[in-house]
N, C-alpha and C positions, 0 to 999 in steps of 0.2 A: 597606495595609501590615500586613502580618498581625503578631502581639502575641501572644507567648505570655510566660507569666511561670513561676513557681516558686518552692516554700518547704519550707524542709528541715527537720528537726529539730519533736520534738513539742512542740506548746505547749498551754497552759492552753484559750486560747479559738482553734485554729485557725481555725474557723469565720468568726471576726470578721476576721481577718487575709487571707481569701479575700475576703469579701467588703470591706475596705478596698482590695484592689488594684485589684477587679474594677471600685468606682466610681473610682480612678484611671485606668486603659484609657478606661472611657468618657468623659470630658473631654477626651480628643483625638479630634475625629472618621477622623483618615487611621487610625487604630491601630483593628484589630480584633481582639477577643482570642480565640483558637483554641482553646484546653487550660488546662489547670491542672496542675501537677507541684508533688507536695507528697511530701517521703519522710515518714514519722511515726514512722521508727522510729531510735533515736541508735545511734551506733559501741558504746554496750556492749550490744547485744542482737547484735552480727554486723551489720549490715543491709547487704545488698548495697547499698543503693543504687540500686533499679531505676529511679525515677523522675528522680533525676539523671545517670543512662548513657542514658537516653530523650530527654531534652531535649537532651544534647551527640552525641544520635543523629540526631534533627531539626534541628541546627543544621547537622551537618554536612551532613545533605540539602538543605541550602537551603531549609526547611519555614517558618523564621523569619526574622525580621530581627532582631529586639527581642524578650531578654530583660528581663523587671522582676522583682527580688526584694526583700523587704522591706528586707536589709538585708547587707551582710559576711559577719557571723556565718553567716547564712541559706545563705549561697551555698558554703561548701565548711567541712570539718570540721577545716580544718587549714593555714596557711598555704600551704604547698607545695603542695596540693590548688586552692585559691582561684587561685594563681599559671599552674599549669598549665591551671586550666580558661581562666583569663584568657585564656592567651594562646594558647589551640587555637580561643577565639573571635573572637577578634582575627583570625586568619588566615583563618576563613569569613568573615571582612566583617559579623561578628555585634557588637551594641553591648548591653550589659549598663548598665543603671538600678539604682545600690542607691538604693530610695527613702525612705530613711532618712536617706544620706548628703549627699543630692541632688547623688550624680556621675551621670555620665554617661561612659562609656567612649569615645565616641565623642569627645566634646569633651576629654577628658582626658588628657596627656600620659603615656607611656606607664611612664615612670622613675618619673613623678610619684604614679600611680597604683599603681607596687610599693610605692613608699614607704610611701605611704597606710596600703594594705591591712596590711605587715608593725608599722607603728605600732599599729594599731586591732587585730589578733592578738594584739600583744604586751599591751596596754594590758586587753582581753578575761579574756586568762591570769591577768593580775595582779590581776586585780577578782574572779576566781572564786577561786584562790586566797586571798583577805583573805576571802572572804566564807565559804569553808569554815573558816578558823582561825576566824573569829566564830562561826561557828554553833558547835564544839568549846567555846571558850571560855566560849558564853554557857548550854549544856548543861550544862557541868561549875560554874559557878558556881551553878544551879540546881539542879544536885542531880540531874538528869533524864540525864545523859549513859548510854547502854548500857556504852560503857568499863569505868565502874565494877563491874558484875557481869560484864565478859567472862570467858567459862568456860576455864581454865587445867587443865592436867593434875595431878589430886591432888584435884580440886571435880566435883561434879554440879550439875544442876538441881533441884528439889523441883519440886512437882506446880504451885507459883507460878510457876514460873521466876524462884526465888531460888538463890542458891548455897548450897549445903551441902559438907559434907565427905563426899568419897567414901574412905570408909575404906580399900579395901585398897590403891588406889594413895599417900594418903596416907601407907601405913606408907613405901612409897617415895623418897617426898619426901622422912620425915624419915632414910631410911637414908641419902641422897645425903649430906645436910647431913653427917652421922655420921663417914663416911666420909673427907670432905674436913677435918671438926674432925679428924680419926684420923690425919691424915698423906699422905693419897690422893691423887694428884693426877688429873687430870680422865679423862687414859688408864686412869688404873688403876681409876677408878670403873667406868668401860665394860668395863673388862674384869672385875669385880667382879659386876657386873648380870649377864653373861651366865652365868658361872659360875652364878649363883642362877636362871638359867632367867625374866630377871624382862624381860618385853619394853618396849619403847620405848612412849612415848605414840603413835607410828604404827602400833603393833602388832607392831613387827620385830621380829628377834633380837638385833640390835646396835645400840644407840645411839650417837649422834653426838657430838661436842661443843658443838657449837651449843645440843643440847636440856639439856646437865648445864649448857653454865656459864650458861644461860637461867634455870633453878630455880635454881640459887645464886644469882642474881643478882633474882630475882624478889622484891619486898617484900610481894606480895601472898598469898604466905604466912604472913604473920603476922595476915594482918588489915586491913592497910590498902591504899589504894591511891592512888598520884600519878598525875592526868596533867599531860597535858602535859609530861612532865619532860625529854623530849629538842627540847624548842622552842626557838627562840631568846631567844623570851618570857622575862624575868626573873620572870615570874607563872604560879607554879605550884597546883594544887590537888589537896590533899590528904585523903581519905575516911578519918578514923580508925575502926576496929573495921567495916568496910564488910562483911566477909565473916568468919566462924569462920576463927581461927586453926590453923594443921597445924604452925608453927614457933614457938615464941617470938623476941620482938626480940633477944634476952639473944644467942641462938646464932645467928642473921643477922647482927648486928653482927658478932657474931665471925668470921663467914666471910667478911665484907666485907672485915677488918680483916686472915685470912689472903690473902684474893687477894691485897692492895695488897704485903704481902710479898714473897710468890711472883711477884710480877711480873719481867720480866726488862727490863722498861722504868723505868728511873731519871731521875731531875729531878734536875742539880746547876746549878752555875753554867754550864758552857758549854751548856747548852738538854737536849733532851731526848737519851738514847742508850740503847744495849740491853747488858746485861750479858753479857760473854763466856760465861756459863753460865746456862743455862734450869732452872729449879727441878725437881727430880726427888723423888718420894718413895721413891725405892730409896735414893737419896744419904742424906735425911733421916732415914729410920728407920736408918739405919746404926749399928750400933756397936760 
């Protein structure tokens, strides 16, 4: 009974994991093992995938009877992917071992075995997620997170790869602030900037609004820096004096305190609604 197996995605000690199968195989004498299909490379490099279009190439040819792979995970990069390989091998008369799981496809009902898999996916997702908020979490409590010095438009690097104040776009930063304390509202800033010939942090001609109400809204021009702060986390961490200030708190508060104005989004008793007029600085400077 010929015995081929496979292993996807790169790990620490593949090596140990080839040779854990391989003395699995051999404890059944009818099972002989033929290849080894191991991809090494994960979905964020591109990877075709050649070694798993190889094996569901020789299944189709009838090369195999019996796939072993370590595990679920192992076996396809994506629910829908695991599913469909499932069940194109199912139709060759091919039987799939996770030997981790210790199913067996063969013996396994077929419902029972989507089940499974979509459980153990989901279950996968939810463990890698918690464990990337831990590692952020336990970063930022340390002191070590990169976060804290990520490079913003208005900062350089120094020869450390520390943040300094990149002066001439900082005059920028604090014109934005100026501008919107002056009455401006976000179009007119933009249209403001280009008048002065002053380009976008992507180098364009025209800035967006995403990138002005982003600086206005950015605290780490003063100096400090929170993460986490759009978490669901009720624990937030906060870096005082982390980088040279380009704004004082004095005029950030105060631009906080005109956005929440100019909003045309109001909180009363019947829940949230939009004001029939959108803030204008043509309106405002009027008189």
């Amino acid at each position: 009974m010929p015995c081929k197996y496979k292993q996807h995605r790169a790990t620490s000690k593949p090596d140990c994991q080839v040779s854990h199968l391989t003395r699995l195989t051999a404890t059944v004498p009818q099972w002989l093992m033929s290849d080894v299909y191991m991809d090494i490379a994960t979905s964020k490099t591109g990877s075709s995938r050649k070694e798993f279009n190889r094996i569901m190439e020789d299944c189709r040819s009838h090369k195999l009877e019996i796939v072993i792979t370590k595990n679920i995970s192992r076996f396809g990069r994506d629910t829908v992917e695991i599913l469909e390989a499932f069940n194109q091998l199912k139709a060759f008369g091919i039987s799939v071992i996770f030997e981790q799981e210790k199913l067996d496809t063969e013996n396994t009902d077929c419902d029972l075995m989507v089940s499974i898999i979509e459980c153990i996916a989901q279950a996968e997702n939810e463990s890698r997620s918690e464990n990337i908020r831990m590692g952020i979490k336990y970063r930022a409590v340390a002191g070590t997170s990169k976060f804290y010095d990520r490079k913003c438009y208005g900062y350089k690097y120094d020869e450390n790869g520390h943040l300094v104040i990149d002066e001439e776009k900082a005059k920028n930063v604090k014109l934005i602030f100026d501008l919107y304390l002056g009455g401006q509202s976000v179009v007119g800033i933009i249209k403001e900037l280009k008048k002065r010939k002053i380009l976008s942090p992507k180098g364009k001609e025209n800035w967006n609004k995403r990138s002005i109400e982003w600086i206005l809204s950015n605290e780490k021009y003063t100096g400090d820096v929170e993460l986490l702060k759009s978490s669901k986390s009720a624990v937030h961490y906060l870096a005082s004096g982390n980088s040279p200030a380009i704004i004082s708190k004095k005029v950030f508060e105060a631009v906080q305190i005109e956005k929440g104005q100019r909003s045309n989004v109001v909180r009363g008793e019947n829940g949230v609604k939009r004001k029939s007029e959108k803030y204008s600085s043509k309106r405002k400077n009027k008189k």
